[in-house]
N, C-alpha and C positions, 0 to 999 in steps of 0.2 A: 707739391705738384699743382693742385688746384690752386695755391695765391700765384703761381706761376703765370699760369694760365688769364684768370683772372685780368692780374697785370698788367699780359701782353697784351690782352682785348680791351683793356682799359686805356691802355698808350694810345693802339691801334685806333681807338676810339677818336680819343685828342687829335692827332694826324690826319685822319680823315673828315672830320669836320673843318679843318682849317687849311683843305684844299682850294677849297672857293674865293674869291676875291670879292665879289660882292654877290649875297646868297639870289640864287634864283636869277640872274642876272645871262645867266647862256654857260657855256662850255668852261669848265674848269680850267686849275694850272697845269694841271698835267697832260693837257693835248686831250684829254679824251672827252666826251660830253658826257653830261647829267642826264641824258635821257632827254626825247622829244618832247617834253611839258617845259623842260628846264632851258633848250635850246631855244623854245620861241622866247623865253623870259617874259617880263609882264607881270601880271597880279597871281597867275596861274604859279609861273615857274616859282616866282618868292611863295606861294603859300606852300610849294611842295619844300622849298629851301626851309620853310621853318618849321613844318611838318616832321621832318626829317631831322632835323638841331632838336626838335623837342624828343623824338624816339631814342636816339644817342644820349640827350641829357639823362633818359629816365632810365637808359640803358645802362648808363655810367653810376648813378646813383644807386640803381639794384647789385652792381658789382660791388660797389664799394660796401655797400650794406652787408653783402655776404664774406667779404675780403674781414671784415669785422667781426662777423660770427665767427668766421674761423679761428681768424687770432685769438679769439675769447673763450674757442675751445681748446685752443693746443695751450693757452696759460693756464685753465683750469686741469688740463689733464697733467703739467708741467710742476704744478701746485700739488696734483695728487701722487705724483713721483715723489717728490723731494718728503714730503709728508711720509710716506713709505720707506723711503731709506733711512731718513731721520729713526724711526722706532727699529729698523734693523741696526742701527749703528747702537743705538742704547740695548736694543738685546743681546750684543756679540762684544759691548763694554763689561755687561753684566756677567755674562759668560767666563769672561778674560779673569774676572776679578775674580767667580768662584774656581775657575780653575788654578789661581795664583792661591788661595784660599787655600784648597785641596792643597797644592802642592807643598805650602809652606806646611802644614799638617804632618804628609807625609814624610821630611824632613826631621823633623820631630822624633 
């Protein structure tokens, strides 16, 4: 659910940085404006345009950092399963064998 999430805000991310046609420059593609710093354009509107590219960059690289941790804990917890069944399959081998054991025994 979280790399889900992650993900979609990471897409989301991408998508919304490459609304603009040239950063700082006035009103976006999508009809609406970047706000009254962004509309006058100028030295103003580009520093907020890159302002703004730079919080999304750092915003994208803290997801992806944690999009990492995750995966690193569901192979380590994935690792500590298979390790677990692996010594239940050799205790219920073992098992099988004394109870073939026994049985041939009681045969006897």
């Amino acid at each position: 659910m979280a790399q889900r999430m992650l993900a979609r805000s990471f897409y989301n991310s991408i998508r919304m940085s490459s609304n603009y046609s040239d950063s700082g420059s006035g009103a976006g593609r999508g009809g609406g404006t970047g706000g009254s710093i962004r509309d006058a354009g100028g030295a103003f509107g580009k520093l907020e345009a890159a302002r703004e590219e730079e919080y999304f960059h750092k915003l994208k690289i803290a997801q992806l950092k944690e999009l990492k941790s995750q995966l690193a804990r569901e192979v380590e917890h994935h690792e500590r399963q298979a390790q677990n069944h692996t010594e239940v399959i050799a205790r219920h081998k073992k098992r099988i064998e004394e109870l073939s054991a026994e049985e041939h025994n009681v045969k006897k």
